[in-house]
N, C-alpha and C positions, 0 to 999 in steps of 0.2 A: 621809923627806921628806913633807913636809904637804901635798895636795894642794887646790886651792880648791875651795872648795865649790860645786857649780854651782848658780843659782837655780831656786829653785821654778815651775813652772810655773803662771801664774793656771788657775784652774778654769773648764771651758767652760760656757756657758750653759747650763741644759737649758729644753727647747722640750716643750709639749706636743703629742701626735700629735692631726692635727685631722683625718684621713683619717675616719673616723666622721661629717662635716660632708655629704662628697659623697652615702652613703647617705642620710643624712637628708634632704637635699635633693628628691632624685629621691623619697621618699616621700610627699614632701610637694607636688610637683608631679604626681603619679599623684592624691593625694587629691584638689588642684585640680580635675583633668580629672574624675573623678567626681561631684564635683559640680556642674561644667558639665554635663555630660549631664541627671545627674537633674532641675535647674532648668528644662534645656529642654525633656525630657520631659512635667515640670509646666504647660509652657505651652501654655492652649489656643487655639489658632484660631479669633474666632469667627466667621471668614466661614466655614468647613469645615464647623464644627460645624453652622451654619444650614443650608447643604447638605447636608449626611448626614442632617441632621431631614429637609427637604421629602423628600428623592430615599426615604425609608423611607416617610414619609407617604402617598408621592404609589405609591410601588411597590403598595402593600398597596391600595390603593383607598380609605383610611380617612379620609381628609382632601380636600377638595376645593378645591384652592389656587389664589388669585385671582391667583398671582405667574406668572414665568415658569417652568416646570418646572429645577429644574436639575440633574434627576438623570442620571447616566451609567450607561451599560453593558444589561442587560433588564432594561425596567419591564414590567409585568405590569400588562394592563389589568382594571381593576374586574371585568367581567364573564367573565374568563377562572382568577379566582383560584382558583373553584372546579369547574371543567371545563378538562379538560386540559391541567393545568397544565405536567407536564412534559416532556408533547410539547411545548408551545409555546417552553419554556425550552430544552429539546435543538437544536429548530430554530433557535433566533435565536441559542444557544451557539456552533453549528456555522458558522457566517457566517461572522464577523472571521478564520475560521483560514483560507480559501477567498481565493486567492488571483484578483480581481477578474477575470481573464479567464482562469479555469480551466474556468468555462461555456462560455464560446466555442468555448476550445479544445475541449472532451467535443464538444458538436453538431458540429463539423466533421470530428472522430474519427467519429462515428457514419458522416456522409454518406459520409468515405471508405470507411468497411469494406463501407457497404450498396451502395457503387458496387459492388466485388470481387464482393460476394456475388451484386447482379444481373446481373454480368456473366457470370459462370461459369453461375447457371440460366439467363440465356437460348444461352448455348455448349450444356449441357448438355442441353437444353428440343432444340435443333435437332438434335442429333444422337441423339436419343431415347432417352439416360443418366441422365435424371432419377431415375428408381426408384432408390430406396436409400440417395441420398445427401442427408443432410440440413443445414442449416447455424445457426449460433447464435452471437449477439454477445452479448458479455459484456466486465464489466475485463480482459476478457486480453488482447482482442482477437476475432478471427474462426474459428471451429473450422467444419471442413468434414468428416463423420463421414462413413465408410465403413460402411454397420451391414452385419454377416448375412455369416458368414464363407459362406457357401453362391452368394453373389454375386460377391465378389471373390477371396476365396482356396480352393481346393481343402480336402474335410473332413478335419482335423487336418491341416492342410500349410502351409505359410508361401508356397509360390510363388504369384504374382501370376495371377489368372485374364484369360484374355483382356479380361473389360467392367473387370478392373480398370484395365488398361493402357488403354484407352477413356477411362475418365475420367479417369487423370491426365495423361494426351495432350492432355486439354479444360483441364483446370486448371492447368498448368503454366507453359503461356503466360501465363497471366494472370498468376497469381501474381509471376513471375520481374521483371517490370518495376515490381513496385510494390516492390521492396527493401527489405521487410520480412522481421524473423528468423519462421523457421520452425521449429516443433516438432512431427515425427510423433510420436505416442502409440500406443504396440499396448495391445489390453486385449483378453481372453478369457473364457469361460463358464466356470464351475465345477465345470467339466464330468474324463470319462476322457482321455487322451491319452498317443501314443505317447511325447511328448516325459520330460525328467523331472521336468518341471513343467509349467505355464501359464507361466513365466516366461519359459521357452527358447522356447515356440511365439508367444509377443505379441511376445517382445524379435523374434523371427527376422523375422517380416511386418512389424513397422514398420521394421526395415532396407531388406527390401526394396523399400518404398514410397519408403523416401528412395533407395538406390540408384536408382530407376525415372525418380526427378523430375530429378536431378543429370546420370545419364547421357544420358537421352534428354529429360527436360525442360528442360534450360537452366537448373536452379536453380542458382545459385553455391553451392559446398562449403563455405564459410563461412558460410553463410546458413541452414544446416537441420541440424538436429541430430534423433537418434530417441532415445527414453525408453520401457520396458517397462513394465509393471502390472499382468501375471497379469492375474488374478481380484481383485483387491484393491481397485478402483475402478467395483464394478458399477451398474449403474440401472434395477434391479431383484432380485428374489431367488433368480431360475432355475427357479422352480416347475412352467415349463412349457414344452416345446421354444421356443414360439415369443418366450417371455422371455427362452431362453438364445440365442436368434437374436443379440437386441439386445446381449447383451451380448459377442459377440464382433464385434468393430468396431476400424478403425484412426483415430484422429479426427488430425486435416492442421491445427493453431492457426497459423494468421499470428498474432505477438502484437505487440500496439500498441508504438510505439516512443516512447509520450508519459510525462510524468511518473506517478509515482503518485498525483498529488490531481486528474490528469486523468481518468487510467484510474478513480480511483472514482468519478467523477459517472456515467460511462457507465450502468450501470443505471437509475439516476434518469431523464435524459435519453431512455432509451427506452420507460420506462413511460411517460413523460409523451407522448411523442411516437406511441403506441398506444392514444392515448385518443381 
């Protein structure tokens, strides 16, 4: 039996692939954008330009311009160009980073640490503990120096001599109500001792001072920490008994509790202020 023949199927179209169109595309809008840039880069400003002329002109002292200045940032005056030049550049550098009432804040720092400090020499001034104990403002804040192990602490020994306890009996009170942190510091001569170092004999007497302040001063135990330093932070070379006097000493820093661009004008502020 003869079966029919089924018809031929027409043949499908064929289509070119245009996927190749979307790359080309996209490369050709990258090129766009590159030569947007470059054209704009090409274009000069000439109000800028007439600026950057005077504000160079008028910098250098070279030109003497009948217009308004319109240069920004340090101009350099004519007769400073060749005398110290960049001290004056450093100075006027240093400004704009200076937060407008960071002077303020420094002088008022000063007044209060020099309150503290006249407060405890006239405590110490009346009850005739003066001797020994010295004091010094700095960005730290307020150091009150124990010097001369021979005054406060027994030789090679850490325990507290009777004028020690004297004077932090005097200092203590004061201290405690101005709620500032405190850091004892021990430091020692470079000297013999029984200990097995300088480390063990500085670290031992700045404990003790803070235990002395805490227990019987009223310092809050959150508020004072102690730190040791041998031999390792002297101020002087120990050449001679009474050199290695100074360098064994326990120094008492109340340290400022202002920002760091406060705490560095304080030097400044008191050179100026000791003029």
């Amino acid at each position: 039996m003869s079966g029919r023949r089924r018809p031929r199927k027409k043949p499908e179209e064929h289509h070119v692939d245009e996927r190749w169109m979307a790359s080309y595309m996209d490369m050709v809008t990258v090129l766009m954008c590159l030569f947007i840039v470059l054209y704009a880069m090409s274009t000069v400003d000439a109000n800028k330009f007439e600026k950057l002329r005077n504000s160079l002109a008028t910098g250098f002292g070279a030109v003497a311009s009948e217009t308004i200045d319109t240069a920004e940032g340090t101009v350099v005056p004519p007769e400073l160009v060749d005398e110290q030049l960049e001290a004056f550049a450093a100075s006027q550098a240093a400004q704009p980073h200076t937060p407008p009432d960071a002077l303020e804040s420094a002088l008022k720092e000063v007044d209060r640490l020099r309150a503290l400090e006249d407060q405890m020499k006239a405590e110490l001034a009346a009850a005739g503990l003066s001797e020994n104990v010295e004091f010094q403002i700095d960005q730290r804040g307020l150091t009150v120096k124990l010097v001369g192990s021979q005054t406060f602490f027994a030789p090679d020994r850490p325990e507290l001599t009777e004028r020690a306890s004297q004077v932090l009996r005097v200092i203590s009170p004061i201290l405690g109500p101005a709620a500032m942190e405190i850091m004892v510091e021990g430091h020692a001569a470079n000297g013999v001792t029984a200990y097995p170092s300088t480390w063990e004999l500085s670290s031992a007497r700045a404990v003790n001072v803070l235990r002395f302040m805490v227990d019987r001063g009223g310092i809050a135990p959150g508020a004072i920490g102690a730190v040791a330093f041998g031999s390792a932070r002297q101020v002087n070379d120990d050449s001679t008994p009474e050199l290695m006097e100074l360098n064994r000493r326990v120094d008492i820093v109340v340290i400022s509790d202002q920002p760091d661009v406060v705490r560095a004008l304080i030097p400044e502020v008191l050179k100026h202020s000791q003029k």
